[in-house]
N, C-alpha and C positions, 0 to 999 in steps of 0.2 A: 430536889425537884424545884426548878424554878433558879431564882438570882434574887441579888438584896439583900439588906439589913436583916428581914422578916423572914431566912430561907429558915424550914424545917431541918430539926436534926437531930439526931436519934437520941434518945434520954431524955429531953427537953418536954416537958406535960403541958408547961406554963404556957407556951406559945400558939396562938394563932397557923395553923398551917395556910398558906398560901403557897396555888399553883398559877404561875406568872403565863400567859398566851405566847411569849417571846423565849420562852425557855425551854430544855432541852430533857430526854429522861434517859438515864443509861443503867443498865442491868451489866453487872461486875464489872464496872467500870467509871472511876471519877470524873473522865473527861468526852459525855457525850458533845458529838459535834454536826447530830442530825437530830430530829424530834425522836427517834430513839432510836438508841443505839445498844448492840449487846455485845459485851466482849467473847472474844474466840474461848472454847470451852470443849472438855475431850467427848461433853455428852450432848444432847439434842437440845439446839438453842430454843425452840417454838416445838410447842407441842399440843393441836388445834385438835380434836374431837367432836365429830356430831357437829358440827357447823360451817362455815365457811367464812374464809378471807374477801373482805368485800376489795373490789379495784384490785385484786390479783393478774386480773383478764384485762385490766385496761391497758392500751396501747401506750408504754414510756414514750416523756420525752426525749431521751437520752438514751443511745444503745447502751450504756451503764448499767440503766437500772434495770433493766431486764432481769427477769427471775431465771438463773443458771439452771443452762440445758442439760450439761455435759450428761449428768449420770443419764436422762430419759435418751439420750442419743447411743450410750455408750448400750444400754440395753435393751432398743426399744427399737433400735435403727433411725435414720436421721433423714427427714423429709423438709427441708432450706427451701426458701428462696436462695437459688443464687450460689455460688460457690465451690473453688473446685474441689475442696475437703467432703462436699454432699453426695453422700451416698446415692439419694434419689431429691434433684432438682428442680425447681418448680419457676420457669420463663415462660411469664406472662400465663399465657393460657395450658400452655404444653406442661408435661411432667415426664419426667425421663432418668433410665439406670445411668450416673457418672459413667457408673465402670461395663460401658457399653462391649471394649471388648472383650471382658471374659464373665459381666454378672449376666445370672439369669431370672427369669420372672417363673415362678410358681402360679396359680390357682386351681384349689383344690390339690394342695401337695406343698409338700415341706421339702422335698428334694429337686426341683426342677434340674433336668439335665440338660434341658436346649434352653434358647432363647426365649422361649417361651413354653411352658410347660402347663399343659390343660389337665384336670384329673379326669380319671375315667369314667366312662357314660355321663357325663355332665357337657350338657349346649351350649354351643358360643351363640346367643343370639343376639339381633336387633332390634331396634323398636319398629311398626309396621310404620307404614306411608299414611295413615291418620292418626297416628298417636295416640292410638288406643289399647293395644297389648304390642307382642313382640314375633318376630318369626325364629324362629329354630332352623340357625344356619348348617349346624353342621358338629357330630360328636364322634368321637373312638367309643365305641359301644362293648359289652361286654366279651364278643367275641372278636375283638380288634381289628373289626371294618369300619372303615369311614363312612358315616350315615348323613347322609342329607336331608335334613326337614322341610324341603320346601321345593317346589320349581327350581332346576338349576337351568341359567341360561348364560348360553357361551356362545363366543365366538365362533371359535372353530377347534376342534378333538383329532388329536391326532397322536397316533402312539411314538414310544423313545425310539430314536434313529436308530436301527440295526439291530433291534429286538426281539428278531424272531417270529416262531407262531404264536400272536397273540389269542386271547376270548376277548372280543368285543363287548359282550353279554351274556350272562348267563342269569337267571329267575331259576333260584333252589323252590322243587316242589316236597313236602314232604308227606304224611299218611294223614297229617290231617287238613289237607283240601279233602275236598267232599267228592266223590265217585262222578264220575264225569263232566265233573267245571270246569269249565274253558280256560286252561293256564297259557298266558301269550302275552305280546305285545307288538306294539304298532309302530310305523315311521310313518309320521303325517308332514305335510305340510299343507297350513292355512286352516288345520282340523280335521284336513279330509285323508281316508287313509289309503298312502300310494305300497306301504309293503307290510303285512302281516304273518306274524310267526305266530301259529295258532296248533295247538295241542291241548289235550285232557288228560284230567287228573285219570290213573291208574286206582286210586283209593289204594296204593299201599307204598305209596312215594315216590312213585314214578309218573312215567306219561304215556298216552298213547295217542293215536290220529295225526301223528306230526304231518302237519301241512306249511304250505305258504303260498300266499294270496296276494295278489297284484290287483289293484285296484276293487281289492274287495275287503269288508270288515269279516266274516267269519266264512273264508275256503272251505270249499263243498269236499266231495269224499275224495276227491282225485290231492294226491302227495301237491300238485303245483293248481292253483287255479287261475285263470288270467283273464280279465274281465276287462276285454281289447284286445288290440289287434297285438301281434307277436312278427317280430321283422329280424331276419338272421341271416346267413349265408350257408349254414350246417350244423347239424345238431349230432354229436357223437352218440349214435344208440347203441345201449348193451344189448347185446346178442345174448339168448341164450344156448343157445346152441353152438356158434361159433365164436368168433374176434368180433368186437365192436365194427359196427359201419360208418359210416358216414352219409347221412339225410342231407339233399341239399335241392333247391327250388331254384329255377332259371328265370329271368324278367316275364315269361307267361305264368310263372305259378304252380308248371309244372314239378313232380316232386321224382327224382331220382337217387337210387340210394347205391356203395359200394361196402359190403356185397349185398345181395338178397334184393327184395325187390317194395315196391310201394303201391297197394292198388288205387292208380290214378285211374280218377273219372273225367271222362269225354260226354260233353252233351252235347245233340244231335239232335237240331230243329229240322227236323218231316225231309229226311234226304237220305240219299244214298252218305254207305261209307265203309272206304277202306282202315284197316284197322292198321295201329302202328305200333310199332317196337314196342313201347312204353305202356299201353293202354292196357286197361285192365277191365273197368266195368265201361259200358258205352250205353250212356241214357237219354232216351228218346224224349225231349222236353213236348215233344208234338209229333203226328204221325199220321196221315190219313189214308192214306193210300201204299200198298204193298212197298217194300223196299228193303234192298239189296245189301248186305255185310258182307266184305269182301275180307279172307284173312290169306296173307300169303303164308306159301310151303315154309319157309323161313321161320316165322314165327313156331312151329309144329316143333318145341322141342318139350321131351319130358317131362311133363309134369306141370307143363305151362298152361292156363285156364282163361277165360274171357266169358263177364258177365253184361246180357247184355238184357235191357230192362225200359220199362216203360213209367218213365218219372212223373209223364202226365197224368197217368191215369183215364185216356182218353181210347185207348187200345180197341180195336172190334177186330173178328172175326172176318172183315172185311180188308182189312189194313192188317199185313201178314208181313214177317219179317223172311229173306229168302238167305240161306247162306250158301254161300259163293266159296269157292276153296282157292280162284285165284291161283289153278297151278293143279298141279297134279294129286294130292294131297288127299285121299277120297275123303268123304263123311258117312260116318256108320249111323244109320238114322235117318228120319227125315228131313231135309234139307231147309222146307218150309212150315216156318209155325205157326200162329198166334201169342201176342204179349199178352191178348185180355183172360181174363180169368184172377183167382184168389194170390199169386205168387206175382204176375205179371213180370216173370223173369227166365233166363233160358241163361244155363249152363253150358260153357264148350270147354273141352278139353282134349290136348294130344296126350296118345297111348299108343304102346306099339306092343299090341297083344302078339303077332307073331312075328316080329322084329319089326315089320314095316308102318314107319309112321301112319295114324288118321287121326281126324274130328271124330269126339264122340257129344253128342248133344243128349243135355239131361233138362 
């Protein structure tokens, strides 16, 4: 240890030991040539317990001296700056897989098979917009649907090109919703809601009341409710009895169907009126004085009826309605009535009790 006249050396009692500042210390080895030096050895050169190397962690001058990685790389995986031998790279800010085209990233999983591989029912989330906790964007959950925790807001949804019949949506009910809870959902926009899909729970996993509703939050008992006005050119009705028709409305509003018929109402302010093709009930919005319904032969076919009625409510005893056959057509009955009274309405109908067409008035 040390240089000089004065160096220590093994056997010697007599002598003074001196350790020189300038001198060198080596372990199985005569010619240290750093402040210590240990020769190469088949067994562990340093062997530190229960304590620590201090300046182990300080930043070398010299990529030299660096304390060798190899073995923590060769079984630990290798996290560099920099370098194309680096497994995973670290430029600047970014970090990224070398072996971008064939490595994959695991979390939660030791085998990842894509490019990124998430474990099961575990969230990929975010931190929130004040930096106070996190949102839960989105997990494979344990029945391997993609679950979304939060508002998802998009663009525009639109299904794969040539795909067939899709389900848009579907809301699984099962036995445990509670006996007539309202299971549904809404298309709003701005909040307000323009179409709802509204059903109740069955209590045994199913639903009942299927409705939907246009410009309303909870559809009344009718299957469609529509709360506004309704503008079409034809509406295909199931028949029950025969083939579908077809309902369809002319620029007055009038409503004509093929086949079967529509009972179109005529209102009739305080006047005479002959009746047409189409009509069906003819209601007196005002009436004061007697007047005259005129129905031609024409109309008199089987089965055919005309309601005709006092919508005012203004009717007397005085102000009588007269019918008129307009043709040869008899009327069984009395020709002249009164509207006033508990019904304020008069029934006509052709019948041909013994082959020959008439009016019968009820």
């Amino acid at each position: 240890i040390g240089k000089g006249s004065n160096t220590a050396t093994y056997g010697n009692t007599s002598m003074t030991k001196h350790i020189f500042e300038s001198g060198n210390v080596g372990i199985g080895t005569e010619n240290p040539n750093v402040k210590l030096t240990i020769a190469t050895s088949s067994i562990d050169n340093i062997d530190v317990r229960g304590g620590h190397i201090i300046g182990l962690n300080d930043t070398p001058s010299d990529p030299s001296h660096a304390v060798p990685l190899g073995y923590l790389q060769d079984n630990y995986g290798q996290l560099l700056p920099g370098g194309a031998s680096s497994t995973w790279v670290i430029n600047g800010s970014n970090i990224y897989n070398n072996n971008y085209a064939t490595g994959n990233v695991g979390i939660g999983t030791n085998n990842p098979q894509t490019m990124l591989t998430l474990g099961n029912n575990g969230w990929l989330s975010a931190i929130n917009s004040t930096n106070t906790g996190h949102i839960n964007m989105f997990r494979v959950n344990t029945s391997n649907q993609i679950e979304v925790g939060g508002p998802l807001l998009i663009n525009q949804f639109q299904f794969a090109t040539d795909s067939g019949y899709n389900t848009f949506v579907d809301m699984p009910v099962t036995a445990a919703a509670t006996l007539d809870s309202v299971q549904g959902y809404a298309l709003r926009v701005d909040g307000e809601n323009l179409l709802t899909i509204y059903s109740e729970s069955n209590g045994a996993g199913g639903i009942k009341n299927k409705r939907i509703g246009i410009n309303v939050t909870n559809p009344d008992a009718a299957d469609l409710d529509i709360n506004g006005y309704m503008r079409t050119q034809g509406i295909n009705v199931k028949s029950f009895v025969s083939a579908p028709g077809i309902v369809m409305a002319d620029t007055l509003g009038n409503l004509s169907s093929s086949p079967g018929f529509i009972l179109k109402t005529t209102y009739v302010n305080d006047a005479d009126y002959l009746v047409g093709a189409t009509d069906s009930i003819i209601a007196y919005s005002a009436i004061t004085t007697n007047r005259t319904v005129s129905i031609p032969d024409s109309l008199c076919t089987t089965g055919r009826f005309f309601v005709i009625m006092d919508q005012s409510g203004s009717s007397t005893d005085s102000a009588q309605i007269i019918i008129d056959p307009a043709g040869t057509t008899p009327i069984v009955g009395n020709s002249t009535f009164s509207l006033a009274g508990p019904y304020n309405a008069v029934y006509i109908f052709c019948g041909k009790p013994a082959g020959t067409p008439a009016w019968f008035l009820l």
